[in-house]
C-alpha positions in Angstrom: 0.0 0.0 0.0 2.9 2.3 -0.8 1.8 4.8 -3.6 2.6 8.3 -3.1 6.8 8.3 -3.7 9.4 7.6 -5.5 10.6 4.1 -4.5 10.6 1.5 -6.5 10.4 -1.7 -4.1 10.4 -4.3 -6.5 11.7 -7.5 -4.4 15.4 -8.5 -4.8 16.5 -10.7 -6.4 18.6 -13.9 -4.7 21.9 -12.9 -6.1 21.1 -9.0 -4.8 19.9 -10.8 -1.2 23.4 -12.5 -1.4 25.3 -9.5 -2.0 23.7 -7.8 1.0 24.6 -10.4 3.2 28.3 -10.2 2.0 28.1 -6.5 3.1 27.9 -7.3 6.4 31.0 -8.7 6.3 32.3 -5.0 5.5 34.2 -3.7 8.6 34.3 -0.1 7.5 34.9 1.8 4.7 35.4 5.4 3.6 35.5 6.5 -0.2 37.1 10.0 0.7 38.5 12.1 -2.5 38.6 11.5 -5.8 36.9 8.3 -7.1 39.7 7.6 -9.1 42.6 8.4 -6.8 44.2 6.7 -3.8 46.2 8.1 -1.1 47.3 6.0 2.0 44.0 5.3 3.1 43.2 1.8 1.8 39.5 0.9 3.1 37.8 2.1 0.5 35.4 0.1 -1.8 36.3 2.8 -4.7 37.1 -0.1 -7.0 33.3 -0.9 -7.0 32.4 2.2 -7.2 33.9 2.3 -10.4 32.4 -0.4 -11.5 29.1 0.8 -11.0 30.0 4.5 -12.7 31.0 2.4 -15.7 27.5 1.0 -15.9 25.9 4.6 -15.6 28.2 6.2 -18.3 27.2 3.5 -20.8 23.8 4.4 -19.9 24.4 7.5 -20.4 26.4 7.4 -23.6 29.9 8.1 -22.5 32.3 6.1 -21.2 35.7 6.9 -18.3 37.9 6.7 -21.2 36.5 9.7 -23.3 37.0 11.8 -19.8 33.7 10.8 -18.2 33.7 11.0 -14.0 31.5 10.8 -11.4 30.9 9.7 -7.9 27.9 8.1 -5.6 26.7 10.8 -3.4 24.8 10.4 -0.4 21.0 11.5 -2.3 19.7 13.5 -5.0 20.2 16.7 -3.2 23.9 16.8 -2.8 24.2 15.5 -6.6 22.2 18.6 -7.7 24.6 21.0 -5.4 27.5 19.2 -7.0 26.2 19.9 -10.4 25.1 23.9 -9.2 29.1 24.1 -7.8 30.6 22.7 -10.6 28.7 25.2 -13.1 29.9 27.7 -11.2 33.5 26.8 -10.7 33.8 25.9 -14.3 32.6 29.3 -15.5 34.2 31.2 -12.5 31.0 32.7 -11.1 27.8 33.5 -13.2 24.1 32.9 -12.8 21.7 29.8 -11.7 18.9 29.3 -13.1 16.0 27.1 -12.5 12.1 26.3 -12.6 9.6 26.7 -10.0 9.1 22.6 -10.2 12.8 21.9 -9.5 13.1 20.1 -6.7 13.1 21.2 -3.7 16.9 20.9 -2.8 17.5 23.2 -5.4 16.8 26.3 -3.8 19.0 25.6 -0.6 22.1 24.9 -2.9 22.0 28.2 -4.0 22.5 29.6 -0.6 25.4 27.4 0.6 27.8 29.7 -0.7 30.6 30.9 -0.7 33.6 28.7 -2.8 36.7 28.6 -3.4 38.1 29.7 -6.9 34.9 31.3 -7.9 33.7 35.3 -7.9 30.3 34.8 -6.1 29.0 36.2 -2.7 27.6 34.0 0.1 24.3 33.4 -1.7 24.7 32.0 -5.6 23.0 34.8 -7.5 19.8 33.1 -9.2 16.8 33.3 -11.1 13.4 31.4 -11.0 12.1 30.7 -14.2 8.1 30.0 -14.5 6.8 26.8 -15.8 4.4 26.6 -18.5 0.7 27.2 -18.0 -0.1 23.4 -17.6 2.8 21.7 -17.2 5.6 21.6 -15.1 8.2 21.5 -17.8 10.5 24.7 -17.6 9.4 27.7 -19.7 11.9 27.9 -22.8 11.2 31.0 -24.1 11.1 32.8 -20.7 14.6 31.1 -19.8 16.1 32.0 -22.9 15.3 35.5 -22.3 16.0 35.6 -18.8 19.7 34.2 -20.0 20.1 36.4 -23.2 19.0 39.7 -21.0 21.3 39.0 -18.2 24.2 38.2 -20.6 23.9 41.2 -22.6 23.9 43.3 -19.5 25.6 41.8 -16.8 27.7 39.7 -18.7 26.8 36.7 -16.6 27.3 33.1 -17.8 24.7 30.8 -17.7 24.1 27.7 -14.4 21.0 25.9 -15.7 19.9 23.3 -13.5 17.1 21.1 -16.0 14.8 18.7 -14.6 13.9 14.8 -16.3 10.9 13.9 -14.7 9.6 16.2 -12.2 9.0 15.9 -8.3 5.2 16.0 -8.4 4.1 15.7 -12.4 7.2 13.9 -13.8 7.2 16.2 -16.3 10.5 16.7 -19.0 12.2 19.6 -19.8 13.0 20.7 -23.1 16.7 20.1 -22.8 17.1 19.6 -26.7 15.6 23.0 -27.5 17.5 24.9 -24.9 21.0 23.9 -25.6 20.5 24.0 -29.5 19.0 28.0 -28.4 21.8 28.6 -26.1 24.8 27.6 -28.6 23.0 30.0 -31.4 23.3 33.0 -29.0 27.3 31.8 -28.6 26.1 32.2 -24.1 28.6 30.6 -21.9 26.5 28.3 -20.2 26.9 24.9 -17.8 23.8 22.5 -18.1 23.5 20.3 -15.0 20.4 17.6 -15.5 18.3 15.9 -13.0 17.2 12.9 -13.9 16.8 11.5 -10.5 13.9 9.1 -11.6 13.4 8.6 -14.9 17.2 7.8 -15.4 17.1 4.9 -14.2 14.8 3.3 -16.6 16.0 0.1 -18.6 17.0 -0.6 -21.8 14.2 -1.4 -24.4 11.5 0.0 -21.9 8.3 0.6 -24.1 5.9 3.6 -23.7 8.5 4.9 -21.1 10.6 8.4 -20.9 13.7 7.6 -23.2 16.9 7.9 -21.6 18.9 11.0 -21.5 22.3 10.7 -22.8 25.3 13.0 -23.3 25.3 12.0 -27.3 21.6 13.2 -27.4 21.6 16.3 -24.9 24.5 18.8 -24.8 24.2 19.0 -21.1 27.5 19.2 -19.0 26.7 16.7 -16.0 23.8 14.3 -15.3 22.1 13.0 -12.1 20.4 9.7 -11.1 19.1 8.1 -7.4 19.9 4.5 -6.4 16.9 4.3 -4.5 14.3 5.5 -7.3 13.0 3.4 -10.4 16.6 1.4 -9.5 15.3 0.6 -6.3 18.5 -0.1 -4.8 17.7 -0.3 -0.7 20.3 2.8 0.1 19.1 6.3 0.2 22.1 6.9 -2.7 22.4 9.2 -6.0 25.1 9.7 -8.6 26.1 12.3 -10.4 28.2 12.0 -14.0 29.7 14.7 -15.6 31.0 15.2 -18.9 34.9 15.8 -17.6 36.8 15.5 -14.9 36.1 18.5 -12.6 39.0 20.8 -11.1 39.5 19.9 -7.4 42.6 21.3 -4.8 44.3 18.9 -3.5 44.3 18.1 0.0 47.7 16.7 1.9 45.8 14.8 4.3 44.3 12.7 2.7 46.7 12.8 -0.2 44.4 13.0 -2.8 42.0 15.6 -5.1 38.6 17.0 -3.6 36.9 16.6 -6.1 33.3 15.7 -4.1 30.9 17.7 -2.0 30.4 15.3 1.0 33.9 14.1 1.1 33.6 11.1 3.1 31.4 8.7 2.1 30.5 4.8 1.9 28.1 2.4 -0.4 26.7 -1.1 -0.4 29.1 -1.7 -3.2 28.3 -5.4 -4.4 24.0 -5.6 -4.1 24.0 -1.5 -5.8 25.9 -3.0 -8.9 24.0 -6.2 -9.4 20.5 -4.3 -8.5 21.8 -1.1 -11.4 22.9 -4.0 -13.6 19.5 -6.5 -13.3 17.3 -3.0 -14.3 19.2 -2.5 -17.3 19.8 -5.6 -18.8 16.7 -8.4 -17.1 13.5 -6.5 -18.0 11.0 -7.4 -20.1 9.7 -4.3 -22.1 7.0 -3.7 -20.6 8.6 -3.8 -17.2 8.0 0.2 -17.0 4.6 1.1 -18.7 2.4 -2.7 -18.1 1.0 -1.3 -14.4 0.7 2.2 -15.3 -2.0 1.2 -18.3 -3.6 -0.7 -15.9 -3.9 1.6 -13.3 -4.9 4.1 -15.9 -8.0 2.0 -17.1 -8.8 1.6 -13.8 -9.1 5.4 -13.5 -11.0 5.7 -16.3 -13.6 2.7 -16.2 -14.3 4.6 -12.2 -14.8 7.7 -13.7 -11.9 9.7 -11.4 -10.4 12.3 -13.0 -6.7 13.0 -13.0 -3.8 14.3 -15.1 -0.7 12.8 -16.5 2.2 14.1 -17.9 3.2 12.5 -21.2 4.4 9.0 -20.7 5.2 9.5 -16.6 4.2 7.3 -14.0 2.3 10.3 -12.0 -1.2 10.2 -11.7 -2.2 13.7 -9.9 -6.0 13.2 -9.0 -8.2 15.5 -6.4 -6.9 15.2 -2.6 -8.3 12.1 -1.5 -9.4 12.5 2.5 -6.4 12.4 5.3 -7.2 8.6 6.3 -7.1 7.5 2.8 -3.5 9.6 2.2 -2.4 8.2 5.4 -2.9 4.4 4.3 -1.4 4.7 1.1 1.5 7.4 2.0 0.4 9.9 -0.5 1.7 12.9 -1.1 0.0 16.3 -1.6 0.1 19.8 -2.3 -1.1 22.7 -4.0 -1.1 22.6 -7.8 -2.6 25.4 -10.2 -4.6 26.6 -7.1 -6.1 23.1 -6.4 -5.3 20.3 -3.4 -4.1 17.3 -5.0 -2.4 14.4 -4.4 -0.1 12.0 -7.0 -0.3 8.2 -7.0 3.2 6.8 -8.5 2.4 3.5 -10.5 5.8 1.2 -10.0 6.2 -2.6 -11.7 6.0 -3.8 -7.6 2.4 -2.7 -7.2 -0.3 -6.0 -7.2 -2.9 -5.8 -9.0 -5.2 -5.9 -6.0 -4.0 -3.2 -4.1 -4.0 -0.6 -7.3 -7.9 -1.8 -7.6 -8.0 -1.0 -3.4 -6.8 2.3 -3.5 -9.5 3.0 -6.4 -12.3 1.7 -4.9 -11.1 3.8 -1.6 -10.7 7.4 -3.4 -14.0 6.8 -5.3 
């Protein structure tokens, strides 16, 4: 009865279960500094991390070897304040930009300044851009203004944190259109995506948000959760950037900076085989087979709702506080109304998506 967030608790599978019991066995580790240096400090499970970057920059359409890097943060937020203070450092200061439906982590990154090596005050300067009227997808044209204005009279290069699949709607930004605009106006800019859900998706997945890949979007790093549509039982994220990122290096630990949270750990074995089972042991219609069901359902009851293209977000009227209670819904306020969203994942039975319409109706 688990309906209103973003967790995908498909069961495990025996060779995941087995990997989590050899994690037990894990005294202690600490993946401090770079991913792909070492200093003195030898109980790390970096090696494995590795392993399971190389699976996301395949997924992703790059590879370590054409200058690729990354690291597994400790969530989605501190993966979207990497991507902010890499934007920033790279283009030594400028502007952040981002829509009213980012999520909510978003807005605190901005205010964590300041950093090192960049010309900023304590609080990132930053602009809010509107979504469109009925959607939560970012307003293009407003954005592209917004950037060219600021440009032309500030001089301020561009920090545009995107979103691929919205917090509440699941709705997809126009990346494609935005870069393409950006290069014709020749605007510095640094393109940080969050794909935190819908990045996870498997290969072949029909009637599903396609995966967004360097080759396909110009954008400059990308991030993903663990414990999303991969399921993975860690509260984990990843973020995968285009190049290497400039770090100082720190003598005590004898190795680059190159991360926000520094220190930091993983269940290295069950994250790789649970990343690697999504992408490669699915049946095509892993993604979309519950959602048409639960959308028939919907209909053949006669409860409104709204979706956003091919997302697994139903938003329908805010059902009473025992019924949001029971099914862990979330709500909020959405174009003036109270509404709640019902996320539709490949664990959900049959007979509890045909419960929780029989209880809202």
């Amino acid at each position: 009865t688990f309906f209103g967030y973003h967790l995908n608790l498909t069961d495990e599978s025996a060779m995941v279960k087995y990997m989590r019991y050899l994690e037990t066995k894990i005294r202690a580790q600490d993946n401090c500094g770079d991913t792909y240096e070492d200093g003195f400090f030898h109980l790390t499970s970096k090696h494995e991390e590795q392993k399971i970057l190389d699976l996301l920059y395949e997924h992703f359409g790059t590879s370590h070897s054409d200058g690729a890097w990354g690291y597994l943060t400790s969530g989605g937020s501190e993966s979207n304040r990497w991507g902010i203070e890499n934007g920033v450092q790279s283009l030594n200061g400028g502007r952040v930009y981002f829509s009213s439906a980012a999520h909510y982590s978003v807005p605190k990154a901005v205010q964590l300044g300041p950093m090192a090596n960049a010309k900023i005050s304590a609080v990132i300067p930053h602009t809010v851009i509107e979504t469109e009227k009925d959607s939560e997808k970012i307003n293009v044209d407003s954005l592209i203004n917004t950037v060219s204005k600021n440009w032309r009279e500030n001089h301020e290069p561009a920090i545009i944190l995107l979103t691929w699949g919205t917090t509440k709607t699941g709705a997809l930004d126009d990346v494609k259109t935005i870069t393409e605009r950006l290069d014709e106006l020749k605007i510095p800019h640094y393109i940080h995506l969050d794909a935190a859900l819908y990045g996870g998706l498997g290969y072949g997945q029909i009637l599903a948000p396609e995966i967004p890949t360097f080759k396909k979007f110009a954008v400059d790093s990308i991030s993903v959760s663990m414990h999303k549509y991969f399921g993975s039982h860690e509260i984990k994220s990843a973020v995968i950037a285009r190049k290497k990122p400039f770090a100082h290096s720190v003598d005590y630990i004898a190795m680059a900076d190159s991360t926000t949270a520094g220190s930091r750990g993983l269940a290295p074995f069950s994250t790789y085989q649970r990343i690697s089972e999504i992408f490669n042991r699915k049946a095509a219609n892993d993604y979309n087979k519950n959602i048409e069901y639960f959308e028939k359902l919907l209909k053949t009851n006669n409860i409104s709702y709204t979706r956003q293209g091919l997302s697994n977000i139903f938003v329908v009227n805010r059902p009473s506080d025992v019924i949001c209670h029971k099914y862990q819904l979330s709500t909020f306020c959405l174009n003036g109304k109270n509404v709640a969203h019902i996320m539709i994942f490949p664990f959900h039975k049959r007979k509890y998506m045909q419960e929780i319409i029989s209880d809202i109706k």
